[in-house]
C-alpha positions in Angstrom: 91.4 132.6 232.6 93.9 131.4 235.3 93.8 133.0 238.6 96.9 134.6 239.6 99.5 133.2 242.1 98.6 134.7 245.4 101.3 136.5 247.4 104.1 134.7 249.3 104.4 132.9 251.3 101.7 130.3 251.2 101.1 127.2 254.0 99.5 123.9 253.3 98.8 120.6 255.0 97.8 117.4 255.1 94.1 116.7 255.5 94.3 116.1 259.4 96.5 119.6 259.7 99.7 117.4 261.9 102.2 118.3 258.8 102.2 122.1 257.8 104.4 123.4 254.8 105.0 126.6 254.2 106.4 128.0 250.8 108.1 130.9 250.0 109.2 131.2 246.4 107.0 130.9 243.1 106.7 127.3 242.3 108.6 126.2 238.9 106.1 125.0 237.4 102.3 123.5 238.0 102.0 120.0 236.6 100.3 116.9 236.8 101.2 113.3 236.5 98.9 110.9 235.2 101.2 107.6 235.4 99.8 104.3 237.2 101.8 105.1 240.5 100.2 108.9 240.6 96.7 107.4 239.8 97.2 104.3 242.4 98.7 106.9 245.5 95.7 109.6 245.2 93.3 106.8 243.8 92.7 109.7 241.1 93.4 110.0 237.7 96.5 112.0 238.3 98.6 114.1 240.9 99.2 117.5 240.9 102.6 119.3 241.6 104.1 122.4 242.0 107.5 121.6 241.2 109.5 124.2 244.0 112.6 125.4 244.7 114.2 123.6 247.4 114.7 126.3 249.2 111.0 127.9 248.9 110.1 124.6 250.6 109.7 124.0 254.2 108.0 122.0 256.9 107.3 123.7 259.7 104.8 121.9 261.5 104.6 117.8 262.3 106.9 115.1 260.6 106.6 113.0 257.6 107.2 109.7 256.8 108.4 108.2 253.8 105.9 105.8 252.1 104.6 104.5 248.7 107.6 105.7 246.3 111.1 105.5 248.3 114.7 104.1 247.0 116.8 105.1 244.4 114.9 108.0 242.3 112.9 109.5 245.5 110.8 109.2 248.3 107.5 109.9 248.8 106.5 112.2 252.2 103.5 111.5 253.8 101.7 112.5 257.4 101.9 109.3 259.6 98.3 109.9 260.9 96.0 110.9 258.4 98.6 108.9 255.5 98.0 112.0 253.1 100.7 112.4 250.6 102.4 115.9 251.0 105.1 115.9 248.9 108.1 114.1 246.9 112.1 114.7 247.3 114.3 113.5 245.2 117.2 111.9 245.8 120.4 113.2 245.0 121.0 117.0 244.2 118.4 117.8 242.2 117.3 121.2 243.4 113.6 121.1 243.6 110.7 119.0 246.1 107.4 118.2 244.3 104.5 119.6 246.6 100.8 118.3 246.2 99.3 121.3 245.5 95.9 120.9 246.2 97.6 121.0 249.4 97.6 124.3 249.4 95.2 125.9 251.9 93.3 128.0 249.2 94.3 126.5 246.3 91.8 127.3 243.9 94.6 129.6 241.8 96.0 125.8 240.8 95.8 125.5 237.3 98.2 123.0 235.6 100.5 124.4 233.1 101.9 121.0 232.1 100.8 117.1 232.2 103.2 114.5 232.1 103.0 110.8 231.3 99.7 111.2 229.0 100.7 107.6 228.2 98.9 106.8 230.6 96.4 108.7 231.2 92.6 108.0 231.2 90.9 108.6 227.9 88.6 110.8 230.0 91.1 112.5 232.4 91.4 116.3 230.3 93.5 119.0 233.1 93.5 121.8 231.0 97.2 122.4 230.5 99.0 123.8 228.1 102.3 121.8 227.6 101.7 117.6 227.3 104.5 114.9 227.3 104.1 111.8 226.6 106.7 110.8 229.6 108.3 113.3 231.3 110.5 116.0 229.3 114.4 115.4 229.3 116.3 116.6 232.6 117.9 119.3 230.1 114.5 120.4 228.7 113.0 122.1 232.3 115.1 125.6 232.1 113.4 126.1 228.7 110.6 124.8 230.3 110.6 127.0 233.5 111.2 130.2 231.8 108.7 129.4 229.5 105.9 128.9 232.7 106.9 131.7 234.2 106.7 134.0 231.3 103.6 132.7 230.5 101.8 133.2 234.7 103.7 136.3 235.0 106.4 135.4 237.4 108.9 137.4 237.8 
């Protein structure tokens, strides 16, 4: 059984407590990654997301800077002391940030709904979730996708 979402909003931070998020919208989705650059930046066997709303997404304590991923496709946000990895923003108008969401301050209601890039993945790696992709899904797949994930934890 997966623990609910608690209520909004919901703060974060890195593991030295400089950079502070704060959300206030239900995530998306909750996914993990388990491609070579997600395995290499946590030294892990994946990350974990919750893909957010732009707007449900702010920092409201400390800055970031950009490390690891950054050009093109998006940039990787990270505290310049402790060098944890907060979260990723796309670039160009994509509508969303992808927070680290063990993160989260009490993030023990976490439970990956989908895994990406299983192509990957360590044979021993198993998260749990209930969707797998190979890669990740097709840009035109996520509304089904979303809707699905949000029918399935009860957001409204």
């Amino acid at each position: 059984m997966v623990d609910a979402m608690p209520a909004l909003p919901l703060e974060g931070g890195c593991r030295c407590g400089r950079v502070r998020f704060r959300l206030t919208a239900a995530p998306w989705m909750e996914t993990v990654c388990h491609c070579r650059g997600c395995q290499r930046m946590t030294a892990s066997a994946f990350s974990t997301t919750l893909i957010m709303p732009e707007d449900g997404f702010a920092v409201i304590a400390g800055e970031t800077v950009v490390g690891g991923l950054h050009g093109d496709e998006a940039d990787h946000h990270h505290c310049d002391w402790c060098k944890s990895w907060v979260f990723t923003r796309p670039r160009g108008p994509m509508g969303f940030v992808n927070v680290r969401a063990t993160l989260i301050d009490d993030a023990g209601w976490f439970a990956p709904w989908a895994e990406t890039q299983t192509a990957e993945k360590l044979p021993w790696a198993a998260t749990g979730a209930v969707r797998s992709f190979e890669r990740f899904p097709a840009m035109d797949e996520y509304e089904g996708l979303i809707a699905a994930y949000r029918t399935e934890r009860g957001i409204a």
